[in-house]
MARRO-712705 format. One line per 10 residues: number of its first residue (from 1); their letters; for each residue x, y, z of N, C-alpha, C. Coordinates in pm, whole numbers, plus 50000, padded with zeros to 5 digits. Example, Ala and Ser with C-alpha at 12.3 -4.5 7.8 and 13.67 -1.06 7.14 Angstrom:
2
1	AS	51319:49431:50780:51230:49550:50780:51320:49670:50780 ~ 51285:49775:50708:51367:49894:50714:51290:50003:50787
END
This chain:
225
1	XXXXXXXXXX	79725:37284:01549:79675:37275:01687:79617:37410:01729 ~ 79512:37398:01766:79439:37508:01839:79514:37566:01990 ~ 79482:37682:01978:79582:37736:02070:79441:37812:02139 ~ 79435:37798:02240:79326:37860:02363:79334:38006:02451 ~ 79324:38095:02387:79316:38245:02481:79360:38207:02676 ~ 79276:38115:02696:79272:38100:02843:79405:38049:02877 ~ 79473:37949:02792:79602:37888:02852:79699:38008:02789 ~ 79706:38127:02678:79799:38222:02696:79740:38311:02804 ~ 79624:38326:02808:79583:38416:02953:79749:38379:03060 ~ 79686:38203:03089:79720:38189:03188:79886:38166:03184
11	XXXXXXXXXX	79919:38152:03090:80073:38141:03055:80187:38284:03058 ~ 80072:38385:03018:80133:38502:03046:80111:38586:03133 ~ 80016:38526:03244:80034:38572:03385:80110:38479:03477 ~ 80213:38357:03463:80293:38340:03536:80436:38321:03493 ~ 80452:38390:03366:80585:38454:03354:80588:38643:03378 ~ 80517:38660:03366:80482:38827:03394:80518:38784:03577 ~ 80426:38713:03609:80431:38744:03753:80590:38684:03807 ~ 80620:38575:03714:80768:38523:03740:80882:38671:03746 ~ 80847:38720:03612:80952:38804:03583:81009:38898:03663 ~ 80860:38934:03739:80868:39063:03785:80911:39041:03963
21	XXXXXXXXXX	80931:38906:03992:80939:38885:04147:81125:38836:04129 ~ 81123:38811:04008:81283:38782:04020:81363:38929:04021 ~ 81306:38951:03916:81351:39100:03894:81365:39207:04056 ~ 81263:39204:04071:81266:39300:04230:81352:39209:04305 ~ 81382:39092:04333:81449:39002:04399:81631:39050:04369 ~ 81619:39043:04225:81761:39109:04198:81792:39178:04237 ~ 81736:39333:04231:81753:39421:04277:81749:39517:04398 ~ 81709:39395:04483:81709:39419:04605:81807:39343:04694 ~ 81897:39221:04567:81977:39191:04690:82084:39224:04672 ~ 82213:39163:04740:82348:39268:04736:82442:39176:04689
31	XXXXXXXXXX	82423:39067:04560:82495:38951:04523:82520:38925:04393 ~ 82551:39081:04304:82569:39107:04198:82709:39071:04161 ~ 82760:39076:04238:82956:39055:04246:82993:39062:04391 ~ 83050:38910:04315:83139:38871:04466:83226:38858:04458 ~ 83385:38872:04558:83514:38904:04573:83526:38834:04680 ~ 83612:38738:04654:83612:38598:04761:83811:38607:04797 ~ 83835:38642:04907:83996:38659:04904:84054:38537:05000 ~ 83941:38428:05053:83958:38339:05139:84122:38258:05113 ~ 84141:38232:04958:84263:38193:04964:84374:38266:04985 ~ 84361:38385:04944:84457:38508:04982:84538:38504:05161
41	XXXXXXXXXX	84411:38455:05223:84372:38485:05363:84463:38391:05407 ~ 84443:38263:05356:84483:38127:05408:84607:38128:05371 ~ 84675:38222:05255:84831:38200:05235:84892:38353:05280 ~ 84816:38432:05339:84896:38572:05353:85015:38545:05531 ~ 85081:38613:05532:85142:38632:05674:85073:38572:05809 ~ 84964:38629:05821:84877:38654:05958:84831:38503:05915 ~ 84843:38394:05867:84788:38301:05857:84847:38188:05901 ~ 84933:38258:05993:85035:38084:06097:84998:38018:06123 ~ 85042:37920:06186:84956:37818:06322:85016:37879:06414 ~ 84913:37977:06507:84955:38020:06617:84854:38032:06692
51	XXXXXXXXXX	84805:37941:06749:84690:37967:06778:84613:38045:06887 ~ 84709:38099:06984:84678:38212:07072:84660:38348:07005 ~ 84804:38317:06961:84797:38472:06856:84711:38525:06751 ~ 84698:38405:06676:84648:38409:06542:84492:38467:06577 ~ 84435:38479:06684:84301:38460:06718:84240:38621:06785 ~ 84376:38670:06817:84375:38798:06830:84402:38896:06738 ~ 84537:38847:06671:84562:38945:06553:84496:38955:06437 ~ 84436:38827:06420:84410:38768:06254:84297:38922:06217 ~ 84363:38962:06078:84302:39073:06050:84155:39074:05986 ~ 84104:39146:06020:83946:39103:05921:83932:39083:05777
61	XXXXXXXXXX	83825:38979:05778:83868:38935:05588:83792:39058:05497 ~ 83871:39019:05408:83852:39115:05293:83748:39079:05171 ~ 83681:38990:05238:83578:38925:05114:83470:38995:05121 ~ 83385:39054:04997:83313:39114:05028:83188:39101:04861 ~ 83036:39152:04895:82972:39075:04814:82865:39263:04790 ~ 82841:39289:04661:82814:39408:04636:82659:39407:04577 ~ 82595:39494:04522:82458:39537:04465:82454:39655:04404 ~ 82323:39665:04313:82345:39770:04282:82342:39920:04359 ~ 82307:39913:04459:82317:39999:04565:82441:40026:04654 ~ 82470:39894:04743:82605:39918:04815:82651:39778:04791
71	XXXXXXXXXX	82756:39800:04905:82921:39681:04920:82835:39686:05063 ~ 82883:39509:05086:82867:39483:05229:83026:39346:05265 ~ 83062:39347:05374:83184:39287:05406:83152:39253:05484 ~ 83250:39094:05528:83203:38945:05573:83132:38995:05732 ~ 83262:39080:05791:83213:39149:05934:83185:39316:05964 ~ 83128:39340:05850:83149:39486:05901:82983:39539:05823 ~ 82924:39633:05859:82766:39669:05788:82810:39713:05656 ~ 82716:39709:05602:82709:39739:05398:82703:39886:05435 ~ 82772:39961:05312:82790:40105:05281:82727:40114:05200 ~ 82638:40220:05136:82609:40265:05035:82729:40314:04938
81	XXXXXXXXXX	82683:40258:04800:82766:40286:04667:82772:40467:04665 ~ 82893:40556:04596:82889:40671:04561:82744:40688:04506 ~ 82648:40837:04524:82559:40858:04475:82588:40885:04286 ~ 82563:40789:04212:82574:40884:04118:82532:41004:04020 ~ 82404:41041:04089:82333:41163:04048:82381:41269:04123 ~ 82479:41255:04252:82517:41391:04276:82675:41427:04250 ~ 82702:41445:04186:82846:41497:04135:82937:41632:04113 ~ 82825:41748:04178:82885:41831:04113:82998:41905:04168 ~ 83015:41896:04336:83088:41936:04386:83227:41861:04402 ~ 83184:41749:04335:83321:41612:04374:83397:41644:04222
91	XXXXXXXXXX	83525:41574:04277:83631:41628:04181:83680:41492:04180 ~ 83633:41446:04006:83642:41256:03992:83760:41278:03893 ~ 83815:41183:03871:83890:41130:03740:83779:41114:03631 ~ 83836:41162:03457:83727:41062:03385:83700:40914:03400 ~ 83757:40843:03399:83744:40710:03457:83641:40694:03576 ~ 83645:40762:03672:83555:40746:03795:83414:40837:03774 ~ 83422:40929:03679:83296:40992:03645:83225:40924:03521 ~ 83307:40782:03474:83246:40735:03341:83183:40627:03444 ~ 83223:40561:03514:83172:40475:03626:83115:40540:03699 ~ 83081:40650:03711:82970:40688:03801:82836:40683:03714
101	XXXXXXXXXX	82848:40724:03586:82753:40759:03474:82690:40585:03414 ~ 82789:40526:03434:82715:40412:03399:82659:40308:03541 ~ 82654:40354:03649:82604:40310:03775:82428:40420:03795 ~ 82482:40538:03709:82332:40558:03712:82232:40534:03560 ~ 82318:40473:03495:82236:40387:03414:82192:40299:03440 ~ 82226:40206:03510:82166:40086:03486:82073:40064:03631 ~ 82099:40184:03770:82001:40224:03881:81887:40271:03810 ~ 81870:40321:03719:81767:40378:03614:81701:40275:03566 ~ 81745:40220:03489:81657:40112:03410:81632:39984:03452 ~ 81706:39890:03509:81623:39809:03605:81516:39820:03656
111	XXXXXXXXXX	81508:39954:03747:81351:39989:03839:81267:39991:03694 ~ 81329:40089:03596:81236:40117:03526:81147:39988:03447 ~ 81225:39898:03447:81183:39750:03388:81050:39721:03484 ~ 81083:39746:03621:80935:39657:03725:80875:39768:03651 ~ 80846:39927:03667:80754:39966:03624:80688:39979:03535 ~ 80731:39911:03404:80697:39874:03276:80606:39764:03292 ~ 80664:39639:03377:80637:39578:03409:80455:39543:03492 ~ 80481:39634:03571:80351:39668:03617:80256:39747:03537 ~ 80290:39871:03449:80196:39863:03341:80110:39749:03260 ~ 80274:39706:03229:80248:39557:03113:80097:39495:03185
121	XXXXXXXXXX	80123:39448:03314:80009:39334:03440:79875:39437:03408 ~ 79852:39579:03407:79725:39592:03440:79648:39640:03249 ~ 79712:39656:03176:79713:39678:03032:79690:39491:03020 ~ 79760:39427:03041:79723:39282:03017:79583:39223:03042 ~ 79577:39253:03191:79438:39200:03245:79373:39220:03179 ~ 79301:39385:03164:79186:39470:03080:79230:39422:02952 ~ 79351:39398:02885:79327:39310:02691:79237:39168:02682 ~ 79296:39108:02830:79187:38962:02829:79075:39003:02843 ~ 79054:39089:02969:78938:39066:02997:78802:39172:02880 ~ 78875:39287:02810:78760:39316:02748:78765:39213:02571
131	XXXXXXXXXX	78897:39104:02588:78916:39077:02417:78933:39188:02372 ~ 79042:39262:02388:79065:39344:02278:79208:39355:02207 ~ 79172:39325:02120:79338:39277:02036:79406:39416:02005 ~ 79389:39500:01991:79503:39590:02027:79547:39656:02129 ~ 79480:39599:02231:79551:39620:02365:79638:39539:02414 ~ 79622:39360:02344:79708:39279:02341:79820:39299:02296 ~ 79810:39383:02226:79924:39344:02069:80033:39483:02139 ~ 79965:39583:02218:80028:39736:02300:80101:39644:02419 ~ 80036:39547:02479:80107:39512:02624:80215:39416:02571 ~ 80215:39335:02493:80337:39242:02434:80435:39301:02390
141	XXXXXXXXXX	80411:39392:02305:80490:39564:02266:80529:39586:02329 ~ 80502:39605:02508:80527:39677:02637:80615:39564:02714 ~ 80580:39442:02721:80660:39336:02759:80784:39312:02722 ~ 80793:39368:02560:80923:39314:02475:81002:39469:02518 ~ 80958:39572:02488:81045:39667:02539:81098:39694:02728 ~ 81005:39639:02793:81070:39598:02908:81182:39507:02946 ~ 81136:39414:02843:81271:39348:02812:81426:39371:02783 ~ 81391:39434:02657:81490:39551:02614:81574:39630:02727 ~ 81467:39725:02828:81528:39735:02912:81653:39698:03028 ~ 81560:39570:03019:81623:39482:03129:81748:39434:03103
151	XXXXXXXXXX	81740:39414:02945:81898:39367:02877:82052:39470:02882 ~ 81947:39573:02884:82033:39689:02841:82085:39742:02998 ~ 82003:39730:03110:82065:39761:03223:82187:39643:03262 ~ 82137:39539:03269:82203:39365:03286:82350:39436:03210 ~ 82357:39449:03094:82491:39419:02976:82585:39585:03051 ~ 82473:39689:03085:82563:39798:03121:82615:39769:03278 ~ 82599:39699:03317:82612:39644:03489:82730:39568:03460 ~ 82770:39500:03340:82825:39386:03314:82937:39514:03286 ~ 82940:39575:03209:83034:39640:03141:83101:39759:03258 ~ 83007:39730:03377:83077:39870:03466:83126:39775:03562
161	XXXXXXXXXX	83100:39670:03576:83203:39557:03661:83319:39557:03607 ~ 83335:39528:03438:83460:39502:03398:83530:39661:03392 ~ 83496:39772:03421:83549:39875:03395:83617:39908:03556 ~ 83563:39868:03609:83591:39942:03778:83679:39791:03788 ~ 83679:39695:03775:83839:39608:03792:83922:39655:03689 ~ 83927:39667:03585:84033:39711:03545:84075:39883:03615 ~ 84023:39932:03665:84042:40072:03731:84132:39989:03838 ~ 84064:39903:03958:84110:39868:04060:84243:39769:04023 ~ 84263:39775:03888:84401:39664:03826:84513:39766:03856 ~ 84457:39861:03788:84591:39964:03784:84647:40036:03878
171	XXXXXXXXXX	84490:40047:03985:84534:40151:04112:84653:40035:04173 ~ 84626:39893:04183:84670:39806:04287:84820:39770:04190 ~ 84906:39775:04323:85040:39774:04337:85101:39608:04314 ~ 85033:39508:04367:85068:39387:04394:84975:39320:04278 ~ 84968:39322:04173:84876:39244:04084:84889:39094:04085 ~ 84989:39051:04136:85021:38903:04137:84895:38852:04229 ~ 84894:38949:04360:84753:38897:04417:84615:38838:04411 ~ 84622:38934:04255:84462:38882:04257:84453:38725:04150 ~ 84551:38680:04179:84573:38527:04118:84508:38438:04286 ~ 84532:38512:04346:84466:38399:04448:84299:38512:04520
181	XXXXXXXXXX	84209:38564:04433:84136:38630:04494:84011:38604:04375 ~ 83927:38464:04420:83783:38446:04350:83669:38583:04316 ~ 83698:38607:04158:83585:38713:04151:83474:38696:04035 ~ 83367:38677:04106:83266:38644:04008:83190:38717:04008 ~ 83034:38688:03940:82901:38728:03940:82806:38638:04032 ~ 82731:38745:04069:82654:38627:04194:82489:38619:04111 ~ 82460:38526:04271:82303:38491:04207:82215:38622:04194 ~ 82235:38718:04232:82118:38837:04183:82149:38848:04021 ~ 82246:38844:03987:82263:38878:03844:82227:38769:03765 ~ 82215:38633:03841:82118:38532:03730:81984:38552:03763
191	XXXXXXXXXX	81932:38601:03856:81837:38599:03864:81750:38726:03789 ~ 81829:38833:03743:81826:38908:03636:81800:38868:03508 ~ 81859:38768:03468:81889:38701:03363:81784:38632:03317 ~ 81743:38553:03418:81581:38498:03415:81495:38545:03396 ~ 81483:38663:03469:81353:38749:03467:81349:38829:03327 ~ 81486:38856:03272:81453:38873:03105:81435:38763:03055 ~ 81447:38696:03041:81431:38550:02939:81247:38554:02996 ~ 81211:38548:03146:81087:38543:03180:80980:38664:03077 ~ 81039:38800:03078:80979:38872:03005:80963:38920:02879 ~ 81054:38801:02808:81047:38764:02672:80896:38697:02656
201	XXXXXXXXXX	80910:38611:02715:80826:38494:02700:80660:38565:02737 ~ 80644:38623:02825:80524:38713:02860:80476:38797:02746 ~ 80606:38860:02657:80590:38944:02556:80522:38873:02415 ~ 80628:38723:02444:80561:38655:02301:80430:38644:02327 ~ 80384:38610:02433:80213:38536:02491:80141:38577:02453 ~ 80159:38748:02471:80077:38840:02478:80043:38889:02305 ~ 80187:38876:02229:80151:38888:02085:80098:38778:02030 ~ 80099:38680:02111:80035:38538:02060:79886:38515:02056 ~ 79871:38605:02164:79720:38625:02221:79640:38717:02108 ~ 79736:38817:02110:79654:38898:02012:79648:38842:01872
211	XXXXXXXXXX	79743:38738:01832:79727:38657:01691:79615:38574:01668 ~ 79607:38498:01813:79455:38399:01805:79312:38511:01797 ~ 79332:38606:01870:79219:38690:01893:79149:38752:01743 ~ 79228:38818:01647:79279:38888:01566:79196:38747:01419 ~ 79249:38633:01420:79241:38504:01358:79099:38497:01382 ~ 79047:38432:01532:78888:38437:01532:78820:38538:01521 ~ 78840:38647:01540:78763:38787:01505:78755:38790:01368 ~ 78844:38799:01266:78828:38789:01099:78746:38644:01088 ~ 78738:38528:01126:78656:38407:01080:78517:38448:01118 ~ 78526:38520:01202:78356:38575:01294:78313:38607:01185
221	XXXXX	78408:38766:01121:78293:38859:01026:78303:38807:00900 ~ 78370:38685:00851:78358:38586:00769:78277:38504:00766 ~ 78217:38471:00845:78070:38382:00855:77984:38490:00903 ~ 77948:38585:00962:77866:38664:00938:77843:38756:00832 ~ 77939:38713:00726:77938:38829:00605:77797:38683:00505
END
């Protein structure tokens, strides 16, 4: 089956453009991990039937939903996360300076993914539009290592979640607690997820493009030989 320049044109400008709107979408929202203590809430003390009382005292919930930037809580404004490029005057634990180091990894390479990303879009255009197969074959190159990126921030995000609960396992006194306290991954982090799988697929296009290009260019100077 013949494969058409114009439908990878057009195939790898709406996963490029997919990739890159999920991606900024991720990283702009604050729903990387969520900490849901609602059942906690519903079986702790302050949770009588009292209903005069209960309405005054009831303490503020503790559920709260994070990013790679800050923590925000059910009633109270989002804080910004510790900076982790400025450290030098603060006096961390290794543990809290290995979690600081991997919070500015993966603040690093995410962004760095859109801006790859946006290379990739204008290196793409100019490969279609002048046909030139090794500019194709440089932006698919550029797509797949954006990718790369993106994996590598995603898996170190993953790995500094599980490092800062087990930190927060040991600081906390009552561990039986967090049997009643929902903690997951939220939708920014699938939507991460997508946008690599999206910029896989942009990457293959683009080496795909340069395969058809590459194929009719040798049949050209084959019938003109």
């Amino acid at each position: 089956m013949r494969v058409h320049l114009g439908a990878l044109a057009g195939a790898a400008a709406l996963t490029g453009a997919l990739s890159f709107a999920l991606l900024a979408a991720a990283i702009s929202t604050d729903f990387w991990y969520i900490i849901d203590t609602e059942r906690l809430e519903r079986s702790g003390p302050g949770a009588q039937d009292q209903p005069g009382a209960a309405n005054r005292s009831q303490p503020e919930p503790l559920s709260s939903h994070s990013g790679l930037w800050r923590t925000c809580r059910v009633q109270s404004p989002c804080t910004p996360l510790m900076n982790p490029f400025w450290q030098e005057n603060v006096t961390l634990s290794d543990s809290s300076r290995q979690l600081l180091t991997m919070h500015g990894m993966f603040v690093i390479l995410l962004p760095l993914s859109l801006i790859l990303m946006v290379f990739g879009g204008m290196t793409g255009f100019l490969s279609f539009l002048l046909r030139a197969y090794l500019l194709l074959l440089l932006t698919g190159t550029l797509f797949l290592f954006g990718a790369a990126v993106t994996l590598a921030g995603i898996s170190i995000y993953i790995a500094y979640s599980a490092a800062a609960f087990r930190q927060a396992l040991c600081l906390l006194e009552e561990k039986a607690l967090l049997d009643q306290v929902d903690i997951r991954f939220g939708w920014s982090l699938a939507l991460g997820w997508v946008s690599f799988v999206a910029e896989l697929l942009t990457g293959a296009a683009f080496l795909a493009a340069a395969r058809v290009l590459g194929l009719r260019q040798r049949q050209d100077q084959d019938v003109g030989a």
